[in-house]
Structures are given as C-alpha cells and as structure tokens.
N, C-alpha and C positions, 0 to 999 in steps of 0.2 A: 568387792566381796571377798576376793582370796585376801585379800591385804588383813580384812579382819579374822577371816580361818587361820592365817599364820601365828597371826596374833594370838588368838586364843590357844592355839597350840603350844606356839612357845612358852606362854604363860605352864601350861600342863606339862611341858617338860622340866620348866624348873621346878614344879613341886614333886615331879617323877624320881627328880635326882637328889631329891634328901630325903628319901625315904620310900622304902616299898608298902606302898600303900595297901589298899581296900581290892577285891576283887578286879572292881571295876578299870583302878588305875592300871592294874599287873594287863590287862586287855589294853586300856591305851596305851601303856608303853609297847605294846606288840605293833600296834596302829601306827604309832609314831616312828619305829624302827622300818615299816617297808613304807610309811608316806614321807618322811621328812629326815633320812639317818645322815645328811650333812647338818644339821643345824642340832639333832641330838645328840652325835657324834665330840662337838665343837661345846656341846652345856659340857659333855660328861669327863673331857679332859680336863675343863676348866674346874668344875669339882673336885676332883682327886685330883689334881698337880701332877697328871701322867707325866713322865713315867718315873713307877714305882722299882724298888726291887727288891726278893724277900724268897730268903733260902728253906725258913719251916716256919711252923704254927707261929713260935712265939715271936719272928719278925713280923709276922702278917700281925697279929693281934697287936703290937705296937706299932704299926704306923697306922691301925687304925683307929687305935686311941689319940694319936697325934693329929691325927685329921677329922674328928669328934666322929664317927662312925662307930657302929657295931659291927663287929668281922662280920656277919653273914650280909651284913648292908652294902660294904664296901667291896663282899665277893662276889654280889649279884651285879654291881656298878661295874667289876670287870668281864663277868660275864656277857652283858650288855657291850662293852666297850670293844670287846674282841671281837664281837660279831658285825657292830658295824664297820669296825677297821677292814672289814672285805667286803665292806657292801665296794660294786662298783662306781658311786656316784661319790663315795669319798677319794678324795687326793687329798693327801695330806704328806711330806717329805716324811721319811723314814719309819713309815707307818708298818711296814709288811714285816722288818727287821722286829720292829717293836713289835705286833701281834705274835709272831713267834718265840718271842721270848716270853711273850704275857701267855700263853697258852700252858706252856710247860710251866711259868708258877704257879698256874692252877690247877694244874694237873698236884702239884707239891701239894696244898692247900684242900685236896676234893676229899673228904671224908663219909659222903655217904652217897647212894646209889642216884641220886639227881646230882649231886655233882658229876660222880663221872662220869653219866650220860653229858651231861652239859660238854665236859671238857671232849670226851669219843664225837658229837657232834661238831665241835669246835676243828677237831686236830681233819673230819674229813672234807670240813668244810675249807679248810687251809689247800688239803691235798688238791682237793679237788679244784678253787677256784685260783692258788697259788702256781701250783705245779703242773694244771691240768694231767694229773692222775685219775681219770675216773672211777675206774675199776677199786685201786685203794681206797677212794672216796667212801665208795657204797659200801667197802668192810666194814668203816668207822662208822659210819651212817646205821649201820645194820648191828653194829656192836652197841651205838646208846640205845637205837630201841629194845634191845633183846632187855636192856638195864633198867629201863625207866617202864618195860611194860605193863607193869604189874601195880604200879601207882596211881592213883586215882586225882590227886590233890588240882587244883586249878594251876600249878606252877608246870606239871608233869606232862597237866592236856595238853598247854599253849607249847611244852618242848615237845612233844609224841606231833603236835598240830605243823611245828615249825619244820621235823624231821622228814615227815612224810611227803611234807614240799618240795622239801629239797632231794629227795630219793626220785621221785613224780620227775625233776627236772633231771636227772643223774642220769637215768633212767633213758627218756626221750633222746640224751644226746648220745649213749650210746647205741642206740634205735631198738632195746628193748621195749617194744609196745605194752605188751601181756601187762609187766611187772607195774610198768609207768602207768599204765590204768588202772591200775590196783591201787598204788600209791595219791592218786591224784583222788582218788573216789571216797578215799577215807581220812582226804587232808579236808576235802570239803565234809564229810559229818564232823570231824573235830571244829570246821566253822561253827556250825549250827549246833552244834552243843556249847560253845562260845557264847553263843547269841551275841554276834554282833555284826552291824549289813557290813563295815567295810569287810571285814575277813572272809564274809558268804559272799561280799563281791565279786574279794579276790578271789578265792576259789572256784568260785563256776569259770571266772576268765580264766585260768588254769585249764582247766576242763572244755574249754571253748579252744583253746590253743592248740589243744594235743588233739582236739577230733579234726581240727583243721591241720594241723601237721600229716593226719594219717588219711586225710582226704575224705572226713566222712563232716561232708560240709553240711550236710541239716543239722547235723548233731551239735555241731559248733554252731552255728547258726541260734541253735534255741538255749545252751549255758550262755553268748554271749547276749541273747536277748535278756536273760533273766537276770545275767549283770549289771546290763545298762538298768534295769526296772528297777535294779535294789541301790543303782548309784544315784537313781534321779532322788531318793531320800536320804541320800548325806551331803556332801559341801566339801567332799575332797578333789580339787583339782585337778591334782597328780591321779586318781586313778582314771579319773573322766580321760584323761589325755592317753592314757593307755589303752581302756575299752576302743577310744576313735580309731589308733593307730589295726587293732585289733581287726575293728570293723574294717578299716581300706583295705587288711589283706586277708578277709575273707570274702570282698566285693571281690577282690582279684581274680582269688581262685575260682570264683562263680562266673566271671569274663564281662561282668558288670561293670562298664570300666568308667562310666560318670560317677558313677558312687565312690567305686574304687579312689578315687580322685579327690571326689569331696570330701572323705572320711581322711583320706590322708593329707588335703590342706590340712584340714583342721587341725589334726593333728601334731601338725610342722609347727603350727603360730599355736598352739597351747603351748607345748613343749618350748618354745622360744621365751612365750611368756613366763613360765618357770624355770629359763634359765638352765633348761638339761639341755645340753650339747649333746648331749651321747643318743638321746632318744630324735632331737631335729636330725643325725645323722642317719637313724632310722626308718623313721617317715623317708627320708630323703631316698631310701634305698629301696622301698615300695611305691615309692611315684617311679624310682625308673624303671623298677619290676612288671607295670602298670603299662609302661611306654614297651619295656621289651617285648611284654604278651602280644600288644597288636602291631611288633615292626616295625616301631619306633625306634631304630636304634641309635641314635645321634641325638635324640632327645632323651632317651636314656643314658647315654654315657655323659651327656652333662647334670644329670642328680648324682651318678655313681662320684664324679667327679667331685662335687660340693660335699658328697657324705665323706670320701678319700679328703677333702681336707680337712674338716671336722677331727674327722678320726682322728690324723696324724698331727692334730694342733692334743690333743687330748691324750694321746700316748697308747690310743687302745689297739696293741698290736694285730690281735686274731680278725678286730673290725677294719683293720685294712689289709690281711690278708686276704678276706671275703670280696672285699671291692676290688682289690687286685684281679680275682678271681673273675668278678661278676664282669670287670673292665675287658678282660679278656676274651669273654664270649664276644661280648657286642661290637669289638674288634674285629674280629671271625667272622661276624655275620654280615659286615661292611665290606667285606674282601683284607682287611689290611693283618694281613697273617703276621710278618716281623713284629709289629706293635703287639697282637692280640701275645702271639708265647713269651716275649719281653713281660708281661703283666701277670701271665699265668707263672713263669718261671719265678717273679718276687713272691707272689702267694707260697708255691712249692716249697721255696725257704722257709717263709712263714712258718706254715703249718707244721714241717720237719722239727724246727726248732723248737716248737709249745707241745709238740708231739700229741696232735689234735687230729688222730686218725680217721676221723671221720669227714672230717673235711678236705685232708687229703686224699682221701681214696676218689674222691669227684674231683677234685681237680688234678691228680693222673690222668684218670679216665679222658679230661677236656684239655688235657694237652694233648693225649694221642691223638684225638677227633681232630684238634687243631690240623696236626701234623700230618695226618691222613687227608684232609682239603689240599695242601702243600707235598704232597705225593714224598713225603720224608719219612719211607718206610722204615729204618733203623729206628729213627724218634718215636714212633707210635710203637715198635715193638719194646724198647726200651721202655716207656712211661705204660703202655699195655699190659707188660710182665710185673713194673713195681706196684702197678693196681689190683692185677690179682692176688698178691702177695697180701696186701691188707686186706683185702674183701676175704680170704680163705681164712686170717685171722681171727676176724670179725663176723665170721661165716654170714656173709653177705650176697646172698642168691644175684639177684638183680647187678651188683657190679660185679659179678666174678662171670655171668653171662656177657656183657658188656668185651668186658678185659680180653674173654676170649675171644669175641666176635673180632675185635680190633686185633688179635694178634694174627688169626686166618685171615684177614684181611690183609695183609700187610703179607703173610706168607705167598698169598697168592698171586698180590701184584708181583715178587718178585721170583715168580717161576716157581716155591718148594712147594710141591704141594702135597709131597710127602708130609713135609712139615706140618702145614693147613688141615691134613685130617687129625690128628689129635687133638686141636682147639675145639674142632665141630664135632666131634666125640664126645667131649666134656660138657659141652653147650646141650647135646642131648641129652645127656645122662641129667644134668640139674634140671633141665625142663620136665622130661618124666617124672621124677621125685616131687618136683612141686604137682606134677599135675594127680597126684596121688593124695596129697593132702587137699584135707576139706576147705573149701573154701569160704569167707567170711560173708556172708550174707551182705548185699549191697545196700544200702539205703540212698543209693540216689533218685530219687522220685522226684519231679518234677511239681509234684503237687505239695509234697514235704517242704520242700527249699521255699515253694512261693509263700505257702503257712506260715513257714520261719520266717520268711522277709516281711510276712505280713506282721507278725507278732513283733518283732524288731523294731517294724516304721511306727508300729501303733505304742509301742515304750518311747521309743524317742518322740513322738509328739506328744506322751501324755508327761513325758519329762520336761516338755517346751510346756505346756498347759502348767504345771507345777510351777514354773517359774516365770511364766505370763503371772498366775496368781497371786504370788511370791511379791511379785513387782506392782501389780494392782494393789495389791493389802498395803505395801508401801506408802503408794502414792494416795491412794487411799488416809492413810495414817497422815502422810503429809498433809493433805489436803485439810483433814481435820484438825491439826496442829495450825496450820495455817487460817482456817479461820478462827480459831480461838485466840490467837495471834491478832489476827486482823478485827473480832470483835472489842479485845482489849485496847488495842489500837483506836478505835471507833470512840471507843468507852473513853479513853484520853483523851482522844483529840477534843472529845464532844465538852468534857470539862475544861482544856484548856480554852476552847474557845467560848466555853461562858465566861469565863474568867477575865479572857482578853475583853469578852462584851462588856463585862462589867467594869472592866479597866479604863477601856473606852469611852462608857458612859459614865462615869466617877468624873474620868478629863475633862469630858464634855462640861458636866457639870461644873469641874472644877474651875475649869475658863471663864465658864457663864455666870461664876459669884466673883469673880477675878474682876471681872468687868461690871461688875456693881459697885455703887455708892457706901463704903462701910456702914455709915449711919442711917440713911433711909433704906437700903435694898433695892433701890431706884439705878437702873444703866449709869455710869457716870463717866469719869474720865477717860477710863480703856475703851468702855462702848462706844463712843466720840469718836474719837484717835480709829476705832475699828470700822464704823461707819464712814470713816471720811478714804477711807484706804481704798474704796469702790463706790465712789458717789452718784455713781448710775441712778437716773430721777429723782435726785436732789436739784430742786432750781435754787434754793440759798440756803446759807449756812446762816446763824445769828448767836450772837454771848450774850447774855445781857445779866444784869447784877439787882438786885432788890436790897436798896440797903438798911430798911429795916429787920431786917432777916439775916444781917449780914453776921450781929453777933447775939441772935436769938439764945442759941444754947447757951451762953453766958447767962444773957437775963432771964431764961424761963425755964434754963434745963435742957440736956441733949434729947431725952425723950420726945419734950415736947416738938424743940427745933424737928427732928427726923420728921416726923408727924407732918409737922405745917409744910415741912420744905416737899417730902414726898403728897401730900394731898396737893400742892399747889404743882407740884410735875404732872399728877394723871390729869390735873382739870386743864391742863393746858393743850397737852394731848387728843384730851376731848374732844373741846371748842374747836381747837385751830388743824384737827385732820393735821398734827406736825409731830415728828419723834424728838421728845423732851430729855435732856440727860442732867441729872443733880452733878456738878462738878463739884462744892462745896457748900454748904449753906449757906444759902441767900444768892449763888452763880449759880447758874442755869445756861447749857448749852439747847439749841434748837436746830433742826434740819427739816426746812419747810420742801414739801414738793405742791408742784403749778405755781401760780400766779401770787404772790403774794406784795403788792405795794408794800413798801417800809411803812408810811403814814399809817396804812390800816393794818399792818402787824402792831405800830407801836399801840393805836389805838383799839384793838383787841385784847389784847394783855392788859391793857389799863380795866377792859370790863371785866376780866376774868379775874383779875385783882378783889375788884372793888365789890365783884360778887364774891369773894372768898371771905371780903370784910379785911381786906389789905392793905392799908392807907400808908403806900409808900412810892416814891418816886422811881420813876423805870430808868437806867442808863441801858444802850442797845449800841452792838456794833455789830456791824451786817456785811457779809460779802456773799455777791450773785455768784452764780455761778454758770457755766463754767469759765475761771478766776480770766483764762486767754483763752483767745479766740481761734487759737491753735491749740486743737484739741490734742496730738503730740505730746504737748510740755507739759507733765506732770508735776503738780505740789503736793512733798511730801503732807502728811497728818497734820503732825508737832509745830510746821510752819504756818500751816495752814488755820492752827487754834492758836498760833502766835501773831499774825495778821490778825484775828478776831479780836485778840488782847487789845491791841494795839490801837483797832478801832473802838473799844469798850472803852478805853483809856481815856480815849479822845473824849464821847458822850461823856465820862463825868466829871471832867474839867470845865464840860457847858453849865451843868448843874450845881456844881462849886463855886464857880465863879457869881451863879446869879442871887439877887434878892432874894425871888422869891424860892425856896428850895422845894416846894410841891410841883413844880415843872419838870415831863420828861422828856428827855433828848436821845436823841440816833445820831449815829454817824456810819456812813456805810462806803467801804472803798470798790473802786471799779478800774481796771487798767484801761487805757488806750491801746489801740489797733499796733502803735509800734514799739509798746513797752517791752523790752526786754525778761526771757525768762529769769535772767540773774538780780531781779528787783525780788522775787523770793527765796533770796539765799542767804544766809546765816552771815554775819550776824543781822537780823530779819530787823531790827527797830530799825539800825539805822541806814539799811538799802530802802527800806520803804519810807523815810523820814525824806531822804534822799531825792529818794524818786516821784515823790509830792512835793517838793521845791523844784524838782526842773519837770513840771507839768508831765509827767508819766503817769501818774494814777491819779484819777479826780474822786473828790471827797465831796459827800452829798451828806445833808446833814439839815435837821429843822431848829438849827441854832446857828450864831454869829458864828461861820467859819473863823472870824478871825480871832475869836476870845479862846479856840480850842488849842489848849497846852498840850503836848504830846510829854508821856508823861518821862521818857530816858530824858531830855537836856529840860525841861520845863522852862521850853521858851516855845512861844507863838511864831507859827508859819504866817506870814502875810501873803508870801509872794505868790503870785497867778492866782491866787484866792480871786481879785477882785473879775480875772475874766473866764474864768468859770460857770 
C-alpha cells in the first residue's frame, strides 16, 4: 500500500513542479513538503538545474526564460526549494552554503509584501534551525507575520499556516508556554480553514505534543486521539509513524509502560520501513526513556546506545548531544560516576558549541548532581554557578532553585556556611514569588485520562475496523474478479472440450470409414488387419474368393458389383453367426467364433450362395486358431492375411486344374506341436512353402493334395503329402 501512496505522490510532485497549480495542488504541495521533502526536494533541483545565480530583476527574468518558466513560477520553485534545504530529513553536500545564498537572491527579487514575508520567514527559519538563534529566529518569524497579516489569498493562509508552526515550535524550545499555545491554537484554525485531514492531522499532533511537553496529559491525550481519528482517513504513512511514536511517549508519561512499549515498537519498524534513521533514533530514545522510568537502567543504556549510533552515522550533532546526556544519567544511576561525567562532559561541549541553552542549563545542573554523588564539591559548585547563570538568563524558576540548592549543598559539606546562607536566601525569595502567583488549574483527573485513553483505544480500533474493511472490500473485489475469471475459464474450458469431443468423435469416425471397403461401406481390409490384432474368441480365420464376382464391376458396373458384393457380406453374417469383411470384389475375409468344420463352412456358403442366386465356384483357405499351441508366440496381422493368401492360393489351383470348374475347394493349414515360431516370418510364402515340405505344418484340404500348386514357384509339393 505505501509503495502505491508513493507512487501517487510522486506522480503529484512532478505536476507540482511545472506549474502552480489550482487551490487544491498549492495544499498538496504543503502536504508534500512536511510528508515526503527528500523526494521533493531531489524533483525540484532536477527542475531548475540548481544552482542558479542572479544579481537583479532582469537576470532573474532571463534565466527564467531560459529555463521555459514564468519569473513568478520559478520564484515560488525557489521559495519551495529553500525551505526544504532545511528540512532536517534532507542531506544533501553543500546544501546550507547554497540555501544561504538562495535566500539573499530572493530577498534581491521580493517585490511585494508575500514575498518578503516569504523570504523574513526564510532568513528566521535559517537563524533558527542553521545557527540555533532562537530569539533571532522569532524576530524574523514575527517580522513576516506583521507583513503577510493583512492578506487573505490561499497562498498567504498556507504562509501565515506554516509561520505560526514554526513560532508554536520556537516558542516551546525556549520554554515560552503562554506564547507557544497561542501560536499552536491558530496554526491549527489556519488547518481547518485549509480543509484538509493531513494538515488538521498535523496540527492537533502539535497541539498533543505541547500539552504533553507541559504535562497536562488529558489534554494531549484527546488532540492526539482526534489525530489518530482523522489519520485513520488518509494513507500517509509518515504521519501514522509519528502519531505511534507520539503515542509511546504519552503512555510514558502516564507510567503505562506495556503501551508505552507497544506504541514505540511500532513506531521503530514503521520508521525503519521508511527508511528515516533520524526518527528509529527516536523511538529508540523512548524505549530507553521507558526502561529508565521503571529502573531499567542497562536496558536503557543499550537503546541510548543504538539511538548514539544512528545519530553519529547521520551527523545530527544536538541528537547526540542529548544521548550523551541521557547516557550519563543511567551511568549515575549504576554507580559508574567516571563514565557517567566522561558522557555528560561530551554533551556540555555539545551544547556550548550550537549554543542550545536550554539543554545546557539541564545538563550543568546533572553534572553537578553527578558530582555531588562523588562528594567533588568544587565540580558541583563550578557546574552549580554556570547553571544559574543560564537559568537567571532565561529567567528559569525551577533551575535557578535547583542551582542554588546545589551550590548550599556543596557550601555546607565543606564547612562555609557563611557561604550556604545566601544560596537558601535566594531559594526563598523564588519560592515566595512563585507561591504568589496564580496557579494553573490541574487537569489531572483520573477519570479525564481513562476518557482519553478510552476515546484513543476506541479511534485506533475503529482505524483497524476501517482497514479490516478496506481489506475485506478487497478481497471481496478479488474474489469477485476471481470468479468472473474462473466462470470465463469454465466458459472455455467447457468449449474447448466440446471441441476436443467433437474432435475425438470426427477420429473416431474417421478411423471407422478408414477401415471400410471404398466401394461397398462394408469393414474391409483395415477391419481385418484390426480384428486379427486381438483375436480373443475367434476359433478360425478364412479368405476365400468367388470368382464370378471377381470382375463384376467390369461387367455390370461399380454400383452394381458394391451392391451384390456388400448384400452377399451381410447374408453371410447372417446365416453363419461370422464377422464378414469385403477385402475387394468378389474376396471376402471371415472370422468364425465356436465350432466350425471346414466341410460345413464350405458347405454353408455354397447355400448362401445359391440362395442369393450365385452360381459360382468357392476357393477357401482356412487357418484354426490359435495358429501355436503356445499361446506366447504371436502372429502379427499382415502375416497372418498372408498365410490366408497363401492357403487361398492353394484352393484355386484345385479348381484350375480340374474338369469340371463348378467344383469348390478348401485348403486349410494347421502347425504341429514342434513347429517353430520362425515358420511365420517374412518372407511368409517361402517359410511356410518350407515348412510344408519338412512336415511342420499339415495341409487339410477336400481336393488332391498333390494337384495343389503353391502359387510363388508354381510347382507341386508331393512330399509327406502321401503320410498325412
């Protein structure tokens, strides 16, 4: 699913970059800038051939004609482009060099009061996430609103929308609360006058962030429930992955630490899934936040650990200053002091160097504590006095009480106690002052927080039901694709296999005229040949020839011949219970099953004849079956109708030879018990010519064995005739 959200995005990016579109697009390009500003960042240099350079108008106005743009097109593409050169998810070589120089040519270029709001937003946006100036920051910050406030245009919302953000966050880091809730409360109406969920997303989680920063955990509790509610109806990943992380560290601070836990896996492997290193370092820094709250502390210094390498593969100084920091407590809390101010002392650098006073004034403060376990009262007065120093700065109640309690402390262990009363002087005097001022009404209620968590569980299940559904309609869809699929499928198969039936039964047929007589339609020579191939209850085979029939279709016509030759096949079939086959007019194959005497075969045919009104003489040759008495040795077909031949041969040299030529004759062969199966083998006349001269097969026959000519040499066998 993300792979296709990218997709679509990217797609929206390239048409973002040739042109400012329709309301709609000027809102996604805002979307696109805080969900995806390394893949927009990477369209929008590719577009403009960054880096440009251009000292007034009329340079600008030519290279934007050189690069088919309209100046106001190509000035919003660097407006765009300098903003995200500081997002922190971009790294790009020589990027911070180039955005300050792209800053000031736009500043050259801003001729009307949304310009140089844009570029006063630009130049605090630099101070501030560049140089960590904050205070500068918020002048510029505060110089484009005063510019742009009085404009109404949808370009003006989305800048007055984007300002207020970043003042909300300016704000919170120098721990003005007042001003950051002011700011945070009107970046979310500039959402909803947007109208659109990611940006109302985003802005309640803003708004969830900063009640849970200032500990008023219902309150965060119910903007980040309303976030999750409004992110379960879009398909951005990246904020999904943020709201989780959100959630683990408001389970945190409620002491809820399975949740805690669960919200910040998840967290870890979405982020990993997207490939942000910076935000797994995150999660990473909430799971050992997680482990440090209940005394974990060795299972917390191994996330501090994996976040501390993240960081320092990634370059992000201030986020390993903090784990330096965070590393140092949990060291302290083990007993192993040298380690713990060794980690604290890298942070101290840190911090001094980005001149990030907010983070140093807590990590003074936790060096002295340190140093005060290890009874190293100089170090705690030293790092005690540079903490009050910044907290008096920053007029910082809470650590300038702190600062001095460590510096009496420290006075006392070493005997001044001269000294030690002006710290607890000072400690008074702030206490009474605060306790002068009103104090902020509590919202911790026990029944608030369960509300909140109930209204929380109940968005994210109805955000899992949304995508249970999501995934139902799917498979749903599938399913219905699938059998439309599968009825088409049906539909085919169901035709191809009429097809194949019909193919099949064409063969079928086609085989079955194959093996018919051309001229009668009567089984003939193939049928034969295919009958004899499985002679299963056949007790004899028989050829036999009719020779007045032999050249019918000559004398009376083909018609007629088919006719007589197929009438005188069925009636034979008839009579003799035998399957008749037309080999050629006037031959006729037969396949007798049971008992059939040759005598009354011949003499049967002569009455089916003579009822037909057939007045011609029968030649027959006959072999029983089966041919050896070793059932084993098989004769092929063709041998087996050439042995037939052979004895058909014989019968009409009985008939040829004699007087009277109305006489019919058989002759039928039969092998002996030790005839060899090589007597039917090729060439078949003369193995079997052969093997009837040296007594192998006996020759039965109701004419003179010895007048029969074998028709290959046409010479008479005498021998063994006589003892046969």
């Amino acid at each position: 699913m993300f792979r296709y959200i990218n997709i679509s995005l990217l797609a929206l990016l390239f048409f973002m970059t040739n042109a400012i579109a329709n309301p709609e697009d000027q809102i996604a390009e805002e979307v696109a800038i805080q969900e995806s500003p390394v893949a927009f960042y990477d369209r929008m240099i590719h577009s403009i051939s960054f880096p440009i350079a251009f000292e007034n108008h009329e340079q600008f106005n030519t290279i934007a004609n050189e690069l088919s743009y309209a100046p106001d097109v190509l000035q919003h593409k660097l407006f765009v482009l300098a903003r995200l050169s500081m997002n922190h998810l971009v790294r790009r070589k020589y990027k911070t060099a180039n955005t300050k120089d792209l800053i000031q040519q736009l500043n050259i270029i801003a001729n009307n009061t949304y310009d140089l709001a844009t570029v006063a937003m630009l130049n605090g946006r630099y101070v501030g996430k560049i140089e960590n100036n904050y205070e500068k920051a918020i002048s510029h910050y505060n110089q484009a609103l005063g510019q742009i406030q009085a404009e109404h245009e949808l370009k003006a919302l989305i800048l007055k929308h984007t300002i207020h953000r970043h003042l909300g966050m300016l704000y919170m880091l120098t721990r003005q609360r007042a001003p950051a809730l002011k700011h945070f409360t009107t970046y979310r109406d500039y959402a909803y006058q947007l109208r659109d969920n990611y940006l109302i997303t985003a802005a309640e989680a803003e708004l969830g962030k900063y009640y849970n920063k200032t500990g008023q955990l219902a309150l965060a509790l119910q903007h980040f429930s309303e976030a999750f509610r409004l992110a379960s109806l879009t398909q951005y990943p990246k904020q999904k992955a943020h709201l989780q992380l959100r959630l683990a560290q408001v389970y945190r601070d409620l002491a809820q630490w399975p949740e805690a836990m669960e919200y910040g896996q998840m967290a870890a492997d979405s982020f990993r899934t997207l490939e942000s290193e910076t935000y797994v370092s995150k999660s990473m820094t909430v799971l050992a936040m997680v482990h440090a709250e209940q005394g974990l502390w060795r299972q917390a210094i191994d996330y501090y650990l994996n976040a501390q390498q993240i960081d320092a593969k990634l370059g992000n100084v201030i986020a390993q200053g903090l784990n330096f920091h965070n590393l140092g407590e949990s060291h302290s809390k083990i007993g192993d002091i040298p380690t713990a101010l060794q980690y604290l002392l890298k942070a101290n650098k840190i911090f001094k160097e980005r001149n990030v006073k907010h983070y140093l004034v807590s990590n003074e403060l936790l060096i002295a504590e340190v140093a005060k376990l290890e009874q190293n009262w100089d170090l705690v007065k030293q790092h005690a006095q540079l903490a009050l120093d910044i907290a008096l700065e920053k007029s910082l109640a809470e650590e300038q009480v702190q600062a001095l309690q460590f510096k009496a402390d420290a006075y006392t262990a070493l005997q001044e106690h001269q000294n030690a009363i002006e710290p607890l002087t000072q400690i008074v005097t702030i206490l009474s002052q605060q306790g002068k001022q009103p104090q902020a009404p509590s919202n911790y209620s026990p029944s608030i927080l369960a509300e909140q968590k109930l209204k929380l569980d109940l968005n994210v299940m109805k955000g899992k039901l949304n995508k249970a559904k999501e995934q139902q309609d799917l498979k749903s869809a599938a399913v219905a694709i699938l059998l439309i699929i599968g009825i088409i499928l049906a539909m085919v198969t169901f035709q191809l296999y009429q097809r194949a039936r019909e193919a099949s039964q064409n063969l079928d047929k086609s085989k079955a005229t194959q093996q018919l007589e051309p001229g009668t339609g009567h089984p003939g020579y193939l049928a034969f040949l295919t009958a004899l191939d499985n002679p299963q209850g056949i007790s004899a085979t028989a050829l036999f020839q009719l020779e007045s029939l032999l050249d019918l279709d000559i004398c009376e016509g083909q018609s007629a011949s088919n006719e007589k030759n197929s009438h005188i096949a069925q009636s034979i079939e008839s009579e003799l219970s035998a399957k008749c086959f037309v080999i050629r007019p006037g031959l006729f194959a037969l396949n007798l099953y049971g008992e059939s005497p040759t005598e009354k075969l011949l003499e049967k045919l002569q009455a089916v004849l003579i009822a037909q009104q057939v007045q011609t003489p029968v030649a027959l040759g006959l072999l029983k079956l089966p041919i050896f008495t070793n059932l084993d040795i098989k004769v092929e077909p063709e041998l087996h109708l050439e042995a037939l031949q052979l004895a058909l041969a014989g019968a009409s040299s009985l008939h040829q030879n004699k007087a009277d030529k109305t006489q019919s004759y058989y002759v039928s062969f039969r092998t002996l018990d030790f005839a060899p199966s090589a007597v039917f083998s090729r060439p078949l006349y003369i193995h079997l010519e052969q093997a009837i001269i040296r007594g192998l097969i006996r020759v039965d026959t109701n004419g003179n064995k010895t007048s029969i000519v074998w028709q290959k040499n046409h010479k008479k066998i005498k021998h063994n005739f006589e003892i046969n």
